[in-house]
N, C-alpha and C positions, 0 to 999 in steps of 0.2 A: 728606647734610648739606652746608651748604655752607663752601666753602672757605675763607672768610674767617674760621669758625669755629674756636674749638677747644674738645670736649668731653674731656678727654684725666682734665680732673677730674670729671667726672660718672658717678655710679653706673653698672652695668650695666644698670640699670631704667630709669636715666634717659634713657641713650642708646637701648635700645630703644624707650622713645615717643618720640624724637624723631625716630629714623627710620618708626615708626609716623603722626605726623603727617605727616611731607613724604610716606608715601606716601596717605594719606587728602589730601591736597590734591593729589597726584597724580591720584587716581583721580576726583575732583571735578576737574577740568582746569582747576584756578587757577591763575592766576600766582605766588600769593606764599602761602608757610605764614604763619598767624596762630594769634591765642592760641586759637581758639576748636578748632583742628584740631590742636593738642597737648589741651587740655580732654578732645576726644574720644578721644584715643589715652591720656587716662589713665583713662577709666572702662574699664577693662578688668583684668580679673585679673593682668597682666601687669607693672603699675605697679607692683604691692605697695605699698610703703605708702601712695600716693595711692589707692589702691584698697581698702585695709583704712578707710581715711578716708574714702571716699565710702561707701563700701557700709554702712556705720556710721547714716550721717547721714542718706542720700537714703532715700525710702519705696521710689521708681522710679527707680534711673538710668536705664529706659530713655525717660523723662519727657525729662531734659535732654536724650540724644542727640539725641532725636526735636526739642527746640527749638534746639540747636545748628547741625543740619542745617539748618534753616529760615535762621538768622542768615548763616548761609554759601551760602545760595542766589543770595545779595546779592553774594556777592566778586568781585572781577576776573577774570574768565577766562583761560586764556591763553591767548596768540597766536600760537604757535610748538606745535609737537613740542620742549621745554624741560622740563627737571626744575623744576619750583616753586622760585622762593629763599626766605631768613629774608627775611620785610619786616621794618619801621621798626616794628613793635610785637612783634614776638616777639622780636626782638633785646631789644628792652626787657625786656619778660618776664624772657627769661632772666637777662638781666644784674640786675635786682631778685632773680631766684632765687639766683644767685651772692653776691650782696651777704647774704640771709638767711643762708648757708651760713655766710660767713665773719664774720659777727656774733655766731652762733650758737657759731663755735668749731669746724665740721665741717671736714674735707677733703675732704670730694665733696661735689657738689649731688645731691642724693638727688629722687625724684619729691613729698614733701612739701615740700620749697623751692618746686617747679615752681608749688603750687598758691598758694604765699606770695607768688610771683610776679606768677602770675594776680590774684590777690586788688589785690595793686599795680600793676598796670599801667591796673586800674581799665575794661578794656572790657567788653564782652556776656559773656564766659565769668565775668570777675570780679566780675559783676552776677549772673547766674544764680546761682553760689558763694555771694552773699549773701543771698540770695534764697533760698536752700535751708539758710540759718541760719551758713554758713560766717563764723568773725568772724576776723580777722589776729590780732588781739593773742592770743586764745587760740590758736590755732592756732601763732602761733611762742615761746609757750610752752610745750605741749606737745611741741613740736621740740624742745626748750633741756633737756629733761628725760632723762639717761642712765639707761643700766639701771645705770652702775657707775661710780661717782666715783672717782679714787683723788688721794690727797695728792700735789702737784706736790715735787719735790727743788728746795730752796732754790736759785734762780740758773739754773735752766731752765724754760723754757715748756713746760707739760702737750703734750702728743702722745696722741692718745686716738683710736680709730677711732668713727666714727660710729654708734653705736647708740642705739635707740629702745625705747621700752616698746611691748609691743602694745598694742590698741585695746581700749577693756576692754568695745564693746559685743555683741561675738558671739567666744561661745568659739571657737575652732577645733576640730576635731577631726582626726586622722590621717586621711590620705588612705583608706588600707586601710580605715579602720574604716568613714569614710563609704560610700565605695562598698558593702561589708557593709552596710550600713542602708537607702541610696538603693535597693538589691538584693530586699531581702524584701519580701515582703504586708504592707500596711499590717495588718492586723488582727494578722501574728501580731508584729510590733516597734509596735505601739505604745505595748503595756502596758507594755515597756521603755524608752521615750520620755517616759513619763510620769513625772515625780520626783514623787514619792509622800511622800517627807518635807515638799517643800512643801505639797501638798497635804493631809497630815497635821497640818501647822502651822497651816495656814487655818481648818479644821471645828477643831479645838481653842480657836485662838483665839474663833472661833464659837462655842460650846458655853459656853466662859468667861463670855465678857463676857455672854451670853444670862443665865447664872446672877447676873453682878454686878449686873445691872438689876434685881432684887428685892432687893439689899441695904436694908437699915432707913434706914445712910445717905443723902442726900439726894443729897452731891456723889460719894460711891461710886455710887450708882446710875446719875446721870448720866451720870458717865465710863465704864460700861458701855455705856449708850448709844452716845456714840458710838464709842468701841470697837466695836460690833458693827455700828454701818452704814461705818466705815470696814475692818472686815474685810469685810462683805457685797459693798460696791462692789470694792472690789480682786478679790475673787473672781468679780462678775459681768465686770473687766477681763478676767481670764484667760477667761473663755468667751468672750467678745467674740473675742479675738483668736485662742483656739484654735480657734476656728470658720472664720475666715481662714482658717487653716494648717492644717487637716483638710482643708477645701474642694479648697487650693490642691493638697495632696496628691493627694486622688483623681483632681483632675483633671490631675496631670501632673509639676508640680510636686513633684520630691521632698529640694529643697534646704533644704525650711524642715523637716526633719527633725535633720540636721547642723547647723541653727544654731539648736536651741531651741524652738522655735515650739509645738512638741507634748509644748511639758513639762509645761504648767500651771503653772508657775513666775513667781511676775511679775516677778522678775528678767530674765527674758529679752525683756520684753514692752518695757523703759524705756525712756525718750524724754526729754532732759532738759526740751525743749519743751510737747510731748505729752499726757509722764504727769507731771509736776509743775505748773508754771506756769496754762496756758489749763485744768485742769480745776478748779484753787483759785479762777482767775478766774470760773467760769462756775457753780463751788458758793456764793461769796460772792456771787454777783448775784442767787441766790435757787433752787438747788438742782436747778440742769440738769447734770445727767449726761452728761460728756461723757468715752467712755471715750477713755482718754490712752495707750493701747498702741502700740508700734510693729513691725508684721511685713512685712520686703518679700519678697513674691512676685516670681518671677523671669517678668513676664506671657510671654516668648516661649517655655518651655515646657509652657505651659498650650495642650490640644487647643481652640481654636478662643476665638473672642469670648464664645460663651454662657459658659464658665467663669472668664470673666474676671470677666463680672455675677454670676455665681453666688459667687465669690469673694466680693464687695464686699457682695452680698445676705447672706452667713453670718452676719456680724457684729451687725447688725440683730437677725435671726432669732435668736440667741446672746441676746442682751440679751433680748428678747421671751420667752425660757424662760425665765432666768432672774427674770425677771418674776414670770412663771407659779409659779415653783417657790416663790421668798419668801412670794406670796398662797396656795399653797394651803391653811395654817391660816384665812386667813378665807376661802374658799370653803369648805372641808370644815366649819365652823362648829362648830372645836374644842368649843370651851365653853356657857355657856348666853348668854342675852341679854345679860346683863353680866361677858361673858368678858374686858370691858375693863379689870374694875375688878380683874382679877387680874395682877397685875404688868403696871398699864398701859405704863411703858415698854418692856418689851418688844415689846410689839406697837405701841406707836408707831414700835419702830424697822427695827422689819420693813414700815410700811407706809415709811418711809423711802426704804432699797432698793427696795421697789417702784414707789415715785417716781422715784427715780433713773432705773431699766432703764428704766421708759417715755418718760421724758425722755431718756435715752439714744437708743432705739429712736426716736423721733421726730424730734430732732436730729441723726442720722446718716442722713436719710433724706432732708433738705433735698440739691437736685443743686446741693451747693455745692462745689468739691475745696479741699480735697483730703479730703470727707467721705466717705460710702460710697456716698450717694446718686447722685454724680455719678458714682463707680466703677462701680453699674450702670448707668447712661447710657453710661458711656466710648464704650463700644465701640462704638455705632451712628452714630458722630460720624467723621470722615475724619483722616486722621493727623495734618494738617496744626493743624485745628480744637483735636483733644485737646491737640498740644504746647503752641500760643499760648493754651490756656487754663490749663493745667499752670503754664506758666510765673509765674502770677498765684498757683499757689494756698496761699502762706505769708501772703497776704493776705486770704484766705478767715475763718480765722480771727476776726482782727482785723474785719473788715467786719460779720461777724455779730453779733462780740460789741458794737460799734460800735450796731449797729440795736437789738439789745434792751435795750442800756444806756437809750437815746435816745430811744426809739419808744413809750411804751406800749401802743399798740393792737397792737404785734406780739407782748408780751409777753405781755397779757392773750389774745391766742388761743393762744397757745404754750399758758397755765397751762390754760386752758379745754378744750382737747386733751387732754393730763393727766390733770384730772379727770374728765373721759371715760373714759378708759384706764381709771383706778383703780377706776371704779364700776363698769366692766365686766368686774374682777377680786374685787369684792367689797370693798372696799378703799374706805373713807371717805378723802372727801380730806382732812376736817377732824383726823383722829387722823394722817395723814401730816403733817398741817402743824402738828400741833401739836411732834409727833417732829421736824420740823427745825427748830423754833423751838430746841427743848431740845438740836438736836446744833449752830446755829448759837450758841454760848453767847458769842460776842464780839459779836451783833446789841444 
């Protein structure tokens, strides 16, 4: 560290990625540490809570390192056999991380300031950060939030150590217990892996609302409807993504065990990006299925690139059964000719779902990232290539939803695909479109 500095108030965390950056700018033979070589010394387990934070949020951290590396390709070298100094923007950095601390009321700078810092200082790390959904104002509100308030004594100022609530997006689990999990055959932990109440909630509510769609009333029956294609799609969500994290498992990856991923729960799947917002957006623009789960795969313990495509390919293939499985009452050609006319909503609302998956299945297949499609490309692309494209892909999104708002002719093949799909499940497009006319009931 250097000597002009004094970390004397900063975490043990803290201090450890600082000396973790000057020596990653070390080992890069630059002259000066910058924000972007603290950045990367906080994607690391080590950070804690910058690292309960990232790992939260990001799909890939190893997306940013791999673009951080590249920003820093660009830095001043040095010139000397010289330990790397604080330049003119990490000083900054810190000193806005410091200013968070004592705003905030903390007495150490903890590695979540570091990233408030970043955020503020406003270079490439604090551009990548927002780019990856990181916003300041939540961010040091969450900071601001203790696990234990207690009433200040009239005529003294509160003294309170710094504590944080966890991250409420991945449980933890005991160390012991994971390793026990990481440890057995997938086959014989995973029927324990699996939450079963969730899953018992899902076909329940299924079964339910399947029932309410033949009620007499009009707006009861409705509301079955969609009732049941909003359970069906949440449930085709969890295949989607448990098909990720089966994938990722066999092929190496036995992390997404310990954080959920193989519960079938869709709680563990949520994104507040993801799975709320872009899939509202993309069912109001006229019933593209866009599953909104989020699981990161840890890709460097995945054996080799093929499984990294195979990974990306499950998801797809996930939705495509699930496809399958909604139509096969009208492939098996439950009823007679006018099996329609027997609790038509139901079966509108099953071709519903089944629009959905294919729309799904279709639209994750575009090599757009951060979709699935370009997930199997990834790999055949050079390091350098995947970072600078990664680093765009929050705006992937946006860009597509942009074209199909705007474009007609992209839409109309989109739907015309679709309908494809659905006939070649047995599945009228016209009784699917009629089913989300009646689950689009604000149109």
């Amino acid at each position: 560290m250097s000597a002009e500095l004094s970390f004397t108030n900063y975490t043990a965390n803290a201090q450890s990625c600082l000396i973790n950056a000057t020596h990653e700018a070390e080992a890069m033979q630059h002259a000066h540490v910058q924000p972007e070589h603290l950045l990367l010394s906080l994607l690391s387990p080590e950070s804690g809570m910058a690292w309960s934070l990232l790992a939260s949020t990001l799909r890939n951290p190893a997306v940013m390192q791999e673009g951080l590396r590249i920003v820093l390709a660009d830095a001043t070298p040095a010139s000397a056999a010289l330990p790397p100094e604080y330049g003119f923007r990490i000083k900054r950095t810190l000193s806005e991380a410091e200013d968070e601390a004592r705003r905030a009321g903390h007495e150490q700078v903890d590695t979540g300031h570091m990233l408030l810092g970043l955020l503020d200082e406003g270079g490439a790390a604090g551009q990548m950060l927002r780019r990856s959904g990181f916003e300041a104002a939540r961010l040091r509100h969450w900071l601001r939030r203790p696990e234990e308030t207690t009433a200040p004594v009239a005529g003294q100022v509160p003294v309170r150590p710094v504590t944080f609530k966890p991250v409420p997006a991945i449980s933890k689990i005991s160390d012991e217990r994971l390793a026990h999990l990481e440890s057995q055959p997938l086959k014989q932990v995973l029927p324990r892996l699996i939450s079963w109440p969730a899953v018992g909630v899902m076909v329940g509510l299924l079964i339910g609302s399947a029932l309410v769609t033949g009620a007499a009333n009009d707006d009861l029956a409705r509301a079955g409807l969609v009732a049941f294609v909003i359970d069906g799609w949440i449930m085709s969500l969890c295949a989607h993504e448990f098909a990720h994290a089966l994938i990722a498992d066999l092929g190496g990856d036995r992390s997404v065990r310990g954080n959920g991923y193989l519960s079938f729960n869709p709680l563990k799947y949520t994104h507040p990006l993801l799975s709320i917002i872009m899939p509202l957006l993309f069912m109001m623009l006229g019933g593209i299925g866009l599953p909104g789960g989020a699981v990161y795969v840890q890709t460097a313990r995945l054996r080799g690139p093929r499984w990294e495509s195979a990974v990306s390919f499950a998801g797809p293939a996930a939705s495509a059964l699930m496809a399958t499985l909604f139509a096969l009452p009208f492939a098996l050609r439950v009823f007679n000719s006018d099996r329609y006319d027997v609790n038509p909503l139901l079966w509108q609302a099953m071709a519903v779902v089944v629009l959905l998956n294919c729309a799904a299945v279709l639209f994750n297949l575009l090599p757009v990232p951060p979709l699935d499609g370009f997930g199997i490309l990834a790999p055949l692309l050079s390091r350098n290539v995947r970072a600078l494209i990664y680093s765009f892909s929050m705006f992937g999104f946006f860009l597509i939803f942009i074209l199909f708002a705007m474009n007609p002719s992209i839409r109309a093949f989109f739907l015309t695909t679709m309908n494809d799909m659905l006939l070649t499940l047995n599945v009228d497009p016209f009784l699917a479109n009629q089913g989300l006319n009646e689950f689009m009931f604000w149109r």
